[in-house]
Every structure is written in structure tokens, then in C-alpha cells.
C-alpha beads as a LAMMPS data file, in Angstrom:
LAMMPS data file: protein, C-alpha beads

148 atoms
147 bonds

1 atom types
1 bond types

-500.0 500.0 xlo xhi
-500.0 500.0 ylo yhi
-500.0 500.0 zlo zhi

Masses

1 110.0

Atoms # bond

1 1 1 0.000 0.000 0.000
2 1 1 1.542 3.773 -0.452
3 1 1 1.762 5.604 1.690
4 1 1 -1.630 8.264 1.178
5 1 1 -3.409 4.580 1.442
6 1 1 -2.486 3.967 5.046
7 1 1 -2.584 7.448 6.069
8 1 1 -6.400 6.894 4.585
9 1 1 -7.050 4.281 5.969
10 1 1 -5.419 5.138 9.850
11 1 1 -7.841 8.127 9.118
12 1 1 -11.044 6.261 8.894
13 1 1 -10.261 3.400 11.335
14 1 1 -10.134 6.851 14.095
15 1 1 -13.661 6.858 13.375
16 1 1 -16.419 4.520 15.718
17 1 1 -19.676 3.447 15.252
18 1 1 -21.006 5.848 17.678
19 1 1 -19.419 9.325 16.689
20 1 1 -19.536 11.092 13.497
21 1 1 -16.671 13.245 13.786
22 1 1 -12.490 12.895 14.610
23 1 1 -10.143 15.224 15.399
24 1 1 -6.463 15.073 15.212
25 1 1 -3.526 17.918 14.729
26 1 1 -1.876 17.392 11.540
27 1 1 1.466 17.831 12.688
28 1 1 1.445 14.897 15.006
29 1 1 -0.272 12.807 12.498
30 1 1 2.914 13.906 9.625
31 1 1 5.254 12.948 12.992
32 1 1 3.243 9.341 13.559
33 1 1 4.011 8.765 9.681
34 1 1 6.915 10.264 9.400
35 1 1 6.086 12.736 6.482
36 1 1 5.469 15.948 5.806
37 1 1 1.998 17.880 6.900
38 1 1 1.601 18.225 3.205
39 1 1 0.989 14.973 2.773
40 1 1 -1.782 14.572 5.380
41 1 1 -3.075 17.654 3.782
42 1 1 -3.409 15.778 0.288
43 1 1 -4.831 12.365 1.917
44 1 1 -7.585 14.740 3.308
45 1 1 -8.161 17.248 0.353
46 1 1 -8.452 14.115 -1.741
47 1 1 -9.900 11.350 0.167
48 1 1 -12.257 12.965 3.209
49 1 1 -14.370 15.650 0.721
50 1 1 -17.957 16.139 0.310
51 1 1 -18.409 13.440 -2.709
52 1 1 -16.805 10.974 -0.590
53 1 1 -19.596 11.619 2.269
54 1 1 -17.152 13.860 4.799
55 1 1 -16.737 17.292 5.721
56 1 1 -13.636 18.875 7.111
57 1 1 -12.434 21.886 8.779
58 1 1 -9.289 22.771 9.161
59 1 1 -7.666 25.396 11.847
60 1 1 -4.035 26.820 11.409
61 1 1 -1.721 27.206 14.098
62 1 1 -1.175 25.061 17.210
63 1 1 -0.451 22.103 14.672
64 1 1 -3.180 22.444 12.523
65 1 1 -6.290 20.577 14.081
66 1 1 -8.253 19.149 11.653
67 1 1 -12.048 18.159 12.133
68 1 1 -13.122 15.565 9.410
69 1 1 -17.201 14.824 10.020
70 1 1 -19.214 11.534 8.430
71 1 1 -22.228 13.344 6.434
72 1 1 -24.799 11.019 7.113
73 1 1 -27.503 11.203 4.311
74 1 1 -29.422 8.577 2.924
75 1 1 -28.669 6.721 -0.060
76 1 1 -31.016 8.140 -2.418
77 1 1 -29.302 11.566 -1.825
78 1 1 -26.258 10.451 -1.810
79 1 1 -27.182 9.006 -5.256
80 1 1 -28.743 12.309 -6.226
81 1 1 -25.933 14.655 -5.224
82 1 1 -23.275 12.146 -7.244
83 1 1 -25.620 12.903 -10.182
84 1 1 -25.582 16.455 -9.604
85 1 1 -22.175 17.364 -8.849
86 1 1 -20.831 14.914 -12.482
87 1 1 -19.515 17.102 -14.940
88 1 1 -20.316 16.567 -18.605
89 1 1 -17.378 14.641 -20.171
90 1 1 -16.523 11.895 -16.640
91 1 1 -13.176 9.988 -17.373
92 1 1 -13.013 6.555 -16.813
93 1 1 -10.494 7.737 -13.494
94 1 1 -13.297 9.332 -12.259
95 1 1 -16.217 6.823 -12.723
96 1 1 -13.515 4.298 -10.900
97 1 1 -13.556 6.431 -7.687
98 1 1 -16.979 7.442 -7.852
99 1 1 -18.147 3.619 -8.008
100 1 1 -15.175 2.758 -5.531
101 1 1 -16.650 5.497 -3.152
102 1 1 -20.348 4.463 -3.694
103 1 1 -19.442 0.941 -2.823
104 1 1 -17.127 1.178 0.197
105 1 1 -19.910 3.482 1.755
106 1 1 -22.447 0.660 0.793
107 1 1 -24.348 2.638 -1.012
108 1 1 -24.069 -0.333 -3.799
109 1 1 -23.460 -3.935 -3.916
110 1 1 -20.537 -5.475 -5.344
111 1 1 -22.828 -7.182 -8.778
112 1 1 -23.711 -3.142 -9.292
113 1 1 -20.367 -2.011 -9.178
114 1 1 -19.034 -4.593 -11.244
115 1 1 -21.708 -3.966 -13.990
116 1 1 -21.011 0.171 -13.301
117 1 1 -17.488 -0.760 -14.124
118 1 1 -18.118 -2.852 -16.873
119 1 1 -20.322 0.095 -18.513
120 1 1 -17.534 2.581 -18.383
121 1 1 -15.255 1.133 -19.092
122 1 1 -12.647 2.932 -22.152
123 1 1 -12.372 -0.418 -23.754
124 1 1 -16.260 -1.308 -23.605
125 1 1 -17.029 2.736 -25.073
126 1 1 -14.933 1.867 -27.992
127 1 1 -15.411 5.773 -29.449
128 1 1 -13.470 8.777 -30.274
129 1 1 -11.878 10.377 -27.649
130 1 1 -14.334 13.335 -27.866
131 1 1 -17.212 11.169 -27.083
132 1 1 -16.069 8.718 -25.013
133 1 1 -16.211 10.571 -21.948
134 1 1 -19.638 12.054 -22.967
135 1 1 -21.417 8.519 -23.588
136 1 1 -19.565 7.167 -20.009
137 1 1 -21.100 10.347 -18.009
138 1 1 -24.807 9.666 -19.834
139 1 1 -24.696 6.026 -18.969
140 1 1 -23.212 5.885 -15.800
141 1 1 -25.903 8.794 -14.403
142 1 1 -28.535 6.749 -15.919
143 1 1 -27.475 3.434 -14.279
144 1 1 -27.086 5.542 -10.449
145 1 1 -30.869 6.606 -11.456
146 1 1 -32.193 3.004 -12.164
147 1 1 -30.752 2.075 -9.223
148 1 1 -32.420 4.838 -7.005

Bonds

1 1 1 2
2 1 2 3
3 1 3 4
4 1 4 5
5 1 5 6
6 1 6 7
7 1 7 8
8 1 8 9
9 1 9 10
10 1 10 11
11 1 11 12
12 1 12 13
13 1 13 14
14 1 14 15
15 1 15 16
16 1 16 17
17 1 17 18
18 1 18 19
19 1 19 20
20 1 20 21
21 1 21 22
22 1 22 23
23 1 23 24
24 1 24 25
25 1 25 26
26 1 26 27
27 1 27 28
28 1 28 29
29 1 29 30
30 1 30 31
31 1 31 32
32 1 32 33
33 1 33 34
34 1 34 35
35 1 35 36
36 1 36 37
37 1 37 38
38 1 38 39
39 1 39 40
40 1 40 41
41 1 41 42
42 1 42 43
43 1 43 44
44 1 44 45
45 1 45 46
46 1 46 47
47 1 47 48
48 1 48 49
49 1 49 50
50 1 50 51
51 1 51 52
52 1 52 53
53 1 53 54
54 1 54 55
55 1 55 56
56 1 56 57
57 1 57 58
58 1 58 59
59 1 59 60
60 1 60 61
61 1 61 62
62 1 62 63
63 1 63 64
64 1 64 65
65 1 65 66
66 1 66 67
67 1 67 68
68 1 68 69
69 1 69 70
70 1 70 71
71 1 71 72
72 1 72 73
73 1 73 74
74 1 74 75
75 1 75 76
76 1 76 77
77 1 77 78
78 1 78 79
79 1 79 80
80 1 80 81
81 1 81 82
82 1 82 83
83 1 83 84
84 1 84 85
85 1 85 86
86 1 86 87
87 1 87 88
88 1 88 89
89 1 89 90
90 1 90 91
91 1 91 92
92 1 92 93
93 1 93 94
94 1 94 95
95 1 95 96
96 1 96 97
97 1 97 98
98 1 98 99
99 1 99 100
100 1 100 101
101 1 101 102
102 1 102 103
103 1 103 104
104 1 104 105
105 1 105 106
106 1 106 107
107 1 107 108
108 1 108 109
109 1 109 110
110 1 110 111
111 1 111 112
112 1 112 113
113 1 113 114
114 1 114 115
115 1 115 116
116 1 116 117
117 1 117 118
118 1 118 119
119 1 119 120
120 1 120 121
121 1 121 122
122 1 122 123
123 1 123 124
124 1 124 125
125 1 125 126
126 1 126 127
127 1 127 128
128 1 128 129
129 1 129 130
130 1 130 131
131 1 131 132
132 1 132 133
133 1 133 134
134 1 134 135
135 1 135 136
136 1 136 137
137 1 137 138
138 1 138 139
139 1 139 140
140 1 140 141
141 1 141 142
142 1 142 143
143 1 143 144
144 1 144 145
145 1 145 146
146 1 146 147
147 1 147 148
């Protein structure tokens, strides 16, 4: 695993059933992994974001505390706000970690995000570049709907 795995993953195992926030000061957490805040900075920034169900705050000085909080919505809107927030042209990158995100948050099985994968997939939307990603955003946001 690389590193911004671990430091993900450390992250998320801080959180318990019962609570839906953490809070940690950056600059110990760079000391635990021995790296530098920036890096904690991109696991967060990248990994704990509103798409991927969390909200953060962040507080310079003294260490920079961070706050990272579960949103806790319901499927459906979870669903809905993916839909919403998809640009026009999605990449295949992108439809990997949105179905990566919707499944580890068991928002879908592991059949739907096989067949979501399958669907997306660059080889599968044998097109022109200039379509491709076009075709992958209507289909995927039309499989999250049928699934709604």
C-alpha cells in the first residue's frame, strides 16, 4: 500500500460506530508517519471531501487541528448529489472512484459495481476520444438513477 493509502485508511479506522466526527492535529499525524503535513493535507483534500460523504475543517496554528465529520444522508441523496455534482465529459479515473466510493460506503453492492465498471469502461465505449467521456457520463448517471 503507499503511503496516502495507510494514512487513509489510519484516518477512517479513528472513526467509531457511535461518533460522526475525529479530530487530530496534523502535525502529530505527519510525525506518527513520518512525512510531511503536506501529505496529510493531500490524503484529506483528496480522500475525506464532500463526494466521498465527509466534511472537514481545518484550523491553522497550534499544529493544525483538523475536524473531518461523516455526512450522514441517505442513499437516495447520496445518489442524487453524485448525479448532480458529475460534470459533462466523466473519465473513466473518475467513474472508478466514484463507483469505488459508492461501494465502500455501501451505497451499492458489489454485482452493481461490477456492472457500473463494466459500462464505463474505455475499452467497452470503444469511441473517439471526444465522445467517449460524454457517452460514459450519460450512462453511468442513468445506471445511479435506475438504481435509485
Amino acid at each position: 500500500m503507499r503511503l496516502s493509502e495507510v494514512i487513509e485508511q489510519y484516518i477512517k479506522d479513528m472513526f467509531s460506530e457511535d461518533e460522526d466526527f475525529i479530530e487530530f492535529g496534523r502535525n502529530e499525524l505527519a510525525q506518527y508517519f513520518n512525512c510531511v503535513p503536506s501529505q496529510i493535507n493531500y490524503v484529506i483534500s483528496t480522500r475525506f471531501n464532500p463526494e466521498k460523504g465527509y466534511y472537514v475543517e481545518s484550523h491553522r496554528g497550534g499544529g493544525g487541528n483538523i475536524k473531518i465529520k461523516r455526512i450522514n444522508v441517505t442513499n437516495d441523496k447520496y445518489m442524487m448529489h453524485i448525479i448532480n455534482s458529475i460534470e459533462q465529459n466523466l473519465t473513466q479515473q473518475d467513474a472508478e472512484m466514484l463507483i469505488q466510493n459508492l461501494f465502500e460506503y455501501d451505497v451499492i453492492s458489489e454485482p452493481e459495481a461490477k456492472l457500473l465498471r463494466v459500462a464505463t469502461n474505455d475499452k467497452v465505449l470503444n469511441l473517439p476520444k471526444e465522445y467517449r467521456d460524454e457517452v460514459r457520463t450519460r450512462i453511468f448517471k442513468n445506471m445511479i438513477l435506475n438504481l435509485i
